[in-house]
C-alpha positions in Angstrom: -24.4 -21.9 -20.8 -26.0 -21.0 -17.1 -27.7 -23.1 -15.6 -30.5 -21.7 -13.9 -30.3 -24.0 -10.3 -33.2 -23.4 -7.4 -30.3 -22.8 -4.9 -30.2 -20.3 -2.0 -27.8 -17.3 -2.6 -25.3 -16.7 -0.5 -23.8 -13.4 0.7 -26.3 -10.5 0.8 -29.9 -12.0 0.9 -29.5 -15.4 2.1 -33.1 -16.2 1.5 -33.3 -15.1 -1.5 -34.0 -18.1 -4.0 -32.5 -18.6 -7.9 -35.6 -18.6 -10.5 -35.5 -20.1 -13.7 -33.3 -17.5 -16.1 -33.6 -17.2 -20.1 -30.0 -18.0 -21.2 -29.9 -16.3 -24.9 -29.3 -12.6 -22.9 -26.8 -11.0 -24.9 -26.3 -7.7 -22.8 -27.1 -6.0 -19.8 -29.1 -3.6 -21.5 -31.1 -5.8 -23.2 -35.1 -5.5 -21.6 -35.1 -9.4 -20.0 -31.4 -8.1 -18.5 -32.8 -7.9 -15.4 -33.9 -11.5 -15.5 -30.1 -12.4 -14.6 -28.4 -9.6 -13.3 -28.7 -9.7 -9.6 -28.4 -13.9 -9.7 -26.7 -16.4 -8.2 -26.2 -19.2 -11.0 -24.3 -22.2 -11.8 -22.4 -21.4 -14.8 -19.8 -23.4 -17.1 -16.0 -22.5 -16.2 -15.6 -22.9 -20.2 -17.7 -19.8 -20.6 -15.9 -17.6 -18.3 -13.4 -15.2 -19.8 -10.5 -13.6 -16.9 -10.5 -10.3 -16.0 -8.6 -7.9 -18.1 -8.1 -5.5 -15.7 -7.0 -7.8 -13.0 -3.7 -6.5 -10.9 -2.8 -9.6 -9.7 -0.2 -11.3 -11.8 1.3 -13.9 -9.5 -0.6 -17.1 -7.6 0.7 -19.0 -5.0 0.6 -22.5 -6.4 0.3 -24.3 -3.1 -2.0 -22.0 -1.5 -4.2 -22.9 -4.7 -3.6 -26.2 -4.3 -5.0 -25.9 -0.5 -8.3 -23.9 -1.9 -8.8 -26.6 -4.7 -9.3 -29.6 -2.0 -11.3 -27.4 0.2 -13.9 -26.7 -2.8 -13.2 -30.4 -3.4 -14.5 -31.1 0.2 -17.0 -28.5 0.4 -17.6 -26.7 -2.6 -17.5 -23.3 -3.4 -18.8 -21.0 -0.3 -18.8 -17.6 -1.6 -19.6 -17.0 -5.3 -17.5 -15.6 -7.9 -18.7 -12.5 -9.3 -19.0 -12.1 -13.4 -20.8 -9.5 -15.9 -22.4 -10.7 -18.8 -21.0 -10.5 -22.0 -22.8 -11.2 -25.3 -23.8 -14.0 -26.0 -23.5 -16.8 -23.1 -20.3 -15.5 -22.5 -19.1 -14.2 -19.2 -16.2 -12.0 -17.4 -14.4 -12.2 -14.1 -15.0 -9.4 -11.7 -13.6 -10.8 -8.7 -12.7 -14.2 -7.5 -10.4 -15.7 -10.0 -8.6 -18.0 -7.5 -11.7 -20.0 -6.2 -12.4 -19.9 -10.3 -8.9 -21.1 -11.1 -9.2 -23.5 -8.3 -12.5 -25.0 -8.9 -10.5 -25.7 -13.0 -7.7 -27.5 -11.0 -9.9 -29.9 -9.6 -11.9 -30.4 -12.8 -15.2 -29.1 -12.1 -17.5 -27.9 -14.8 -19.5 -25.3 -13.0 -18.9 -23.0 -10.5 -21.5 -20.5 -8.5 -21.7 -16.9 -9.7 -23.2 -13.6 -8.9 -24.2 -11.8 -11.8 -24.3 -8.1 -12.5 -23.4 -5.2 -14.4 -20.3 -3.8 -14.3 -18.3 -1.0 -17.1 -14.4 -1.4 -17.5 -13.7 1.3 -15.2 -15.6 -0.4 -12.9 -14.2 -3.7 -13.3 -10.5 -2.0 -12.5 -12.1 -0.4 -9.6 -13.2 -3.6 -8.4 -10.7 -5.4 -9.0 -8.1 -3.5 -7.4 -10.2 -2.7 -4.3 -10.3 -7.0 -4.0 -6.9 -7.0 -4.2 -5.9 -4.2 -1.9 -8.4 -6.4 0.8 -6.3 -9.6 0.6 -3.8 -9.8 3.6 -0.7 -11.5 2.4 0.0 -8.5 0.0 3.3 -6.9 0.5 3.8 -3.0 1.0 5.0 -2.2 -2.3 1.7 -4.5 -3.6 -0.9 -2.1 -1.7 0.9 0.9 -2.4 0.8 0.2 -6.5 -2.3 -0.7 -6.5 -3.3 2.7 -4.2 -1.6 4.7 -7.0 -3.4 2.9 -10.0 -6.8 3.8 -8.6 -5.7 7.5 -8.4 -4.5 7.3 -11.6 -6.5 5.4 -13.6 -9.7 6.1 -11.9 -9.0 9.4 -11.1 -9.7 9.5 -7.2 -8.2 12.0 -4.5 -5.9 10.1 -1.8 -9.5 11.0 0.7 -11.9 9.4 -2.0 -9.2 6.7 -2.1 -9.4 6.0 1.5 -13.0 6.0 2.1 -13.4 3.4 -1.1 -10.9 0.9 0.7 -11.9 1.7 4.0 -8.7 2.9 5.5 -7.7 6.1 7.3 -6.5 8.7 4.8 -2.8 8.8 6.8 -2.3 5.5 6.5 -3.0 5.6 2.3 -0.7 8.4 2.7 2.1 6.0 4.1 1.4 3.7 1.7 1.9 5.7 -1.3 4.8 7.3 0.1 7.2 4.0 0.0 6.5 4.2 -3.9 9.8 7.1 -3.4 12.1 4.6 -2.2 14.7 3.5 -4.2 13.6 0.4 -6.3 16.3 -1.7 -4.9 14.9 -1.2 -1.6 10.8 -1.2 -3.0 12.3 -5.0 -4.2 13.7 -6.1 -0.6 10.6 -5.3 0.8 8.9 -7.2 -1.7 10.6 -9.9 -1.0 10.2 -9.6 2.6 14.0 -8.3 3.8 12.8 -5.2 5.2 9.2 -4.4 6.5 7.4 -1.2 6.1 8.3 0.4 9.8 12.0 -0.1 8.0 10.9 1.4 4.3 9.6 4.6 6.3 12.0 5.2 8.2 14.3 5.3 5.0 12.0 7.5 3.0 12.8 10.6 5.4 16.1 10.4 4.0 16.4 12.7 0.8 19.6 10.9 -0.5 19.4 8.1 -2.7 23.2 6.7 -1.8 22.6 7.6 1.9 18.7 5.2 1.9 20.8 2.7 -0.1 23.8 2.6 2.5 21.4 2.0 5.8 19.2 -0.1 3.6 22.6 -1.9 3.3 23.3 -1.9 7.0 19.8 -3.1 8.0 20.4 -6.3 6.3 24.3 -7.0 7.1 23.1 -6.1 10.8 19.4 -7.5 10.8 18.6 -4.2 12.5 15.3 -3.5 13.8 12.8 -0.7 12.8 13.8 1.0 15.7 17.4 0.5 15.4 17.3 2.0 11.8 15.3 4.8 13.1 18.0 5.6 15.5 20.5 5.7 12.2 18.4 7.8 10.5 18.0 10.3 13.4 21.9 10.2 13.7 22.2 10.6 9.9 20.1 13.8 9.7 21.2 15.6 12.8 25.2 14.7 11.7 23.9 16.2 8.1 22.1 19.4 10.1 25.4 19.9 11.7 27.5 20.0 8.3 25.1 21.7 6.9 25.2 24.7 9.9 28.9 24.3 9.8 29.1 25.3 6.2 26.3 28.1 6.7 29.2 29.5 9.4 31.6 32.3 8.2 35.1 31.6 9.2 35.5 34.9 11.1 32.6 33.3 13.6 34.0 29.6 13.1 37.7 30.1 14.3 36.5 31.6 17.6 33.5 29.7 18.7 35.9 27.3 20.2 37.5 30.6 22.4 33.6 31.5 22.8 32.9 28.1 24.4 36.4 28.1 26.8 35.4 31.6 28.3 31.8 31.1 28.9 32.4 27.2 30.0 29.5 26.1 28.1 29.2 25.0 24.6 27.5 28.4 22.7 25.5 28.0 19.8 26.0 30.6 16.8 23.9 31.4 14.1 24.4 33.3 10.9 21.8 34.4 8.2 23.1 35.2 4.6 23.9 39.0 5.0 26.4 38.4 7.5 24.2 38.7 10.6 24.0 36.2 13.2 23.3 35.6 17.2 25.0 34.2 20.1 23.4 31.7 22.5 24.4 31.1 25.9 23.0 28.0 27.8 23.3 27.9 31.5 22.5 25.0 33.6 21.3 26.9 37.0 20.8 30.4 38.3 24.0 29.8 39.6 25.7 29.5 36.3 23.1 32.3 35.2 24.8 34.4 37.2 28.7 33.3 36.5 27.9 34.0 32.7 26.6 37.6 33.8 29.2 38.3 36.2 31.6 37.6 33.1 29.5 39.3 30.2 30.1 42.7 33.0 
């Protein structure tokens, strides 16, 4: 049952004083709806159901512990928030740790803002609250990022505004969602960071992110480090790559190319056969030794 306490609300209108509240409201439609809705109350832990939609499956038993003798010391500062069910029956919209908390301690009660919320609404909100915690990981952000384009249908710049972040760095969040799992797990767990996971997601080959995922951790490298493997990784791959795109009638001689002109010339050759020659020089002195030998 609520108790309807004279209390002063906290959060957004902090003089704003609790009234006496009918407690037989069965819905938020119901005419004396907005009698309740909109309140700060005092209501029994044994009334209030979890959130369904809640993303977060894991809490931190000490950290719990922590909030439990802080509530025990000084209450609960910042409501809950709930939305009415039927009855005298209500639902977690957000702040099921200072609710789980104020159970641990064995409290009856436990402060509450009221209001009305649908189930695509409680997602929204409950994913946005999670997203604003700071001791989520990556991979934690970057799930819940996707589940709100997903489920609630939002573009990646809707997205952003809704969490409050720039739209390039929901971008780089989602992106880490290609790694590999292995390597979506190790930065879960904390073995990598994100610098590390995008770094690795420029990589196209699955083996090739799992083998410098592999080095980073035998080597402890740092982002920077495995950015430099990377780099050296794509540029070796670009060379193969232009090596194979070669015809052998160009390839056996570019090493004669490169002894006559004394420089190291760079050959390119398009699918029908055609290509280029290019002839670096390093002065107009060496300009002019190339031309002298082109005449």
């Amino acid at each position: 049952m609520a108790k309807a306490t004279k209390k002063q609300a906290l959060g957004r209108g902090l003089s704003a004083l609790l009234k006496e509240t009918p407690t037989d409201i069965i819905s938020a439609s119901d005419k004396n709806a907005d009698q309740l809705v909109g309140s700060i109350l005092e209501i029994e832990l044994k009334n209030i159901e979890v959130n369904p939609f809640q993303p977060r499956t894991y809490f931190d038993e000490e950290a719990l512990s922590e909030l439990a003798n802080s509530i025990k010391e000084l209450g609960v500062i910042q409501p809950i928030t709930v939305r009415k069910l039927e009855g005298n029956k209500f639902q977690l919209v957000s702040g099921e740790r200072r609710f789980r908390a104020s159970k641990l301690i064995g409290n009856d009660t436990v402060p509450a803002y009221i209001r009305i919320a649908n189930d695509q609404e409680m997602l929204e909100m409950a994913l946005v609250e999670n997203i604003q915690r700071k001791n989520l990981d990556p991979i934690e952000v970057a799930l819940s990022y996707q589940r709100l384009i997903d489920e609630i249908q939002l573009t990646q710049e809707q997205l952003s505004i809704r969490v409050g972040k720039k739209r390039s760095t929901v971008t780089n969040y989602l992106r880490l969602l290609k790694l590999d799992p292995i390597i979506q797990t190790g930065m879960r767990d904390g073995f990598i960071s994100m610098g590390h996971g995008r770094a690795l997601i420029s990589i196209d080959s699955t083996d090739s992110q799992l083998d410098i995922y592999s080095q980073i951790l035998k080597g402890k490298l740092s982002v920077r480090q495995t950015e430099e493997l990377v780099k050296n990784l794509k540029e070796g791959n670009s060379t193969q790559k232009k090596e194979k795109q070669i015809p052998s009638f160009v390839s056996n001689n570019i090493q004669n190319l490169n002894s006559y002109f004394g420089n190291k010339v760079d050959v390119s050759v398009n699918s029908k056969g055609k290509g280029k020659l290019s002839i670096p020089f390093k002065s107009e002195e060496d300009f002019n030794r190339i031309i002298n030998l082109l005449k």
